[in-house]
N, C-alpha and C positions, 0 to 999 in steps of 0.2 A: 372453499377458497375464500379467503379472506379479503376483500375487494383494497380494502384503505389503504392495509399492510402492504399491498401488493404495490398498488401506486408509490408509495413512501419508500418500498426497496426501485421502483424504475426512476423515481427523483433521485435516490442516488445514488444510482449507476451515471446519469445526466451530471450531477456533485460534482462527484469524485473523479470524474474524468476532468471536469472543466477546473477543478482547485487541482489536480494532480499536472494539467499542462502547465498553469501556471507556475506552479510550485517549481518546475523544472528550469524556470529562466528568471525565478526570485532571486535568487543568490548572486546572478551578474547584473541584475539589476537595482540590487544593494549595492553593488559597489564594492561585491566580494566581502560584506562586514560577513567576519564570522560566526554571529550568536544564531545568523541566517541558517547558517550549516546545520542545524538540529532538526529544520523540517523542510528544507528544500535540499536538488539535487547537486554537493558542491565538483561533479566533475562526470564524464560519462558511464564511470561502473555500472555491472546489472545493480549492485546495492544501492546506491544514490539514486535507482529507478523505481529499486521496491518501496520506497519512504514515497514517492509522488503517491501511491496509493494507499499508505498506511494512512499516514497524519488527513489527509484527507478523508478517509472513515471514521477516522476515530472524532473528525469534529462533526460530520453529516452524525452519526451515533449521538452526539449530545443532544443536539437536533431534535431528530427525531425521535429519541425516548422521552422527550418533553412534551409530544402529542400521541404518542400511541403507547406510553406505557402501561397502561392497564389493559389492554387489548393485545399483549404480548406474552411470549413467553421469553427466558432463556435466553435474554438480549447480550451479558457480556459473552454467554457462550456461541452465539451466533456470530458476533461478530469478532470473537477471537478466531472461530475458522474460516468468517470472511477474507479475515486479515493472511491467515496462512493459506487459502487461497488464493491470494493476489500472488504471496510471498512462491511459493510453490510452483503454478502455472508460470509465470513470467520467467523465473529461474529453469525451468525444464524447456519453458518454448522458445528461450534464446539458446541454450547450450545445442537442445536440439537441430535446429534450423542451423546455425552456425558450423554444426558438425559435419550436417548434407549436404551446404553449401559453400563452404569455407570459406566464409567473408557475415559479418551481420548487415542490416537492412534496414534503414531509416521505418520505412514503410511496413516492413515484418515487427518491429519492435514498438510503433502503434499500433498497431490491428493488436499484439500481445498483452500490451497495458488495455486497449477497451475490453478484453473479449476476460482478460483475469477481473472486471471488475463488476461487468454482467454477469460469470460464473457465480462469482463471489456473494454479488447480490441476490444472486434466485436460493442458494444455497441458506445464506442469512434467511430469507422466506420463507424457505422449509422447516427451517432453525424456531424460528419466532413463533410459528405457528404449530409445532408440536406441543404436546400436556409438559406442561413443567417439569424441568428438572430437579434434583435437591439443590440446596440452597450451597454444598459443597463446590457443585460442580460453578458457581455462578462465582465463588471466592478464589478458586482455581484460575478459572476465564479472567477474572478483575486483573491477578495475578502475572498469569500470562500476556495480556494486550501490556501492565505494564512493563513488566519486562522485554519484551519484544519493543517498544520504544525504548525502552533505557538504551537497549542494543544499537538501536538506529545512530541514536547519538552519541554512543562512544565508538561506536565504529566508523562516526565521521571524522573525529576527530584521532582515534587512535587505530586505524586501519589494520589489522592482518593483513601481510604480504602473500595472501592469497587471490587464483585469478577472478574470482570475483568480485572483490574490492579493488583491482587494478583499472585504471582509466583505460579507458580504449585508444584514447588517442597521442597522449605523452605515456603511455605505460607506468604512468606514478599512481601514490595513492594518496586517498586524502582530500583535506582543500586543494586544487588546480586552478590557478589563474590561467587562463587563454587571453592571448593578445593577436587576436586575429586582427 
């Protein structure tokens, strides 16, 4: 066990929760500016919920390969299946829960976002600290974490009319302005 690694992945589990809540109430605390919409949540979708945990790894990620990069292995590939771990778990434990209960849960869809991003992180840990991968697998990972944001923010702005880019609470997609 890798003691350093180990702290640096439970720092950001601690991160990525705290940049991922926020992130979720950037965008109305902009004022609704749009260019907000590429890393914050711009309306209740599960999708606008999986970006609180992406963008939020991927800058803890800059982070932290600037103090443990040498002592690592396999970092864009661990953290592109961090990243699909957040994406994954959160997308299963709300369709889930929502299918047995028929209604979703303020409090089921926290506990969902901390517990994808502890997974996410211990898995990253196992990631880091196996023997090196080829250097293929590492231009793959770069590849994948960007695509998968390129995703996040075209898909803010140009939604599928599918239900998981549907808002929960006007059933629109998209930027959603609320005037509670």
């Amino acid at each position: 066990m890798n003691k350093k690694i180990l702290i640096w992945e439970i720092v950001g589990m601690i991160f990525i929760s705290l940049l991922g809540s926020f992130l979720h109430f950037l965008f109305e605390l902009t004022g609704y500016f749009p260019p907000v919409g590429a890393i914050a949540a711009v309306n209740e979708s599960v999708w606008e919920h999986l970006k609180l945990g992406y963008w939020p790894l991927m800058l803890f990620t800059l982070i932290e390969y600037k103090f443990i990069k040498k002592e690592v292995n396999n970092i864009a590939f661990a953290k592109l299946i961090a990243s699909l771990v957040i994406v994954v778990f959160i997308i299963t434990f709300f369709y889930t829960y929502t299918a047995i209960l028929g209604e979703d849960f303020l409090f089921l869809d926290i506990i969902s976002f901390i517990l994808s991003i502890v997974i996410a992180q211990l898995v990253s840990y196992k990631i880091l600290t196996l023997k090196k991968f080829s250097n293929k697998i590492s231009i793959i990972s770069i590849l994948g974490l960007i695509i998968l944001g390129l995703l996040f923010i075209l898909f803010t702005y140009f939604p599928p009319h599918l239900p998981l880019f549907q808002e929960g609470i006007t059933g629109e997609y998209g930027i959603v302005i609320h005037h509670f």
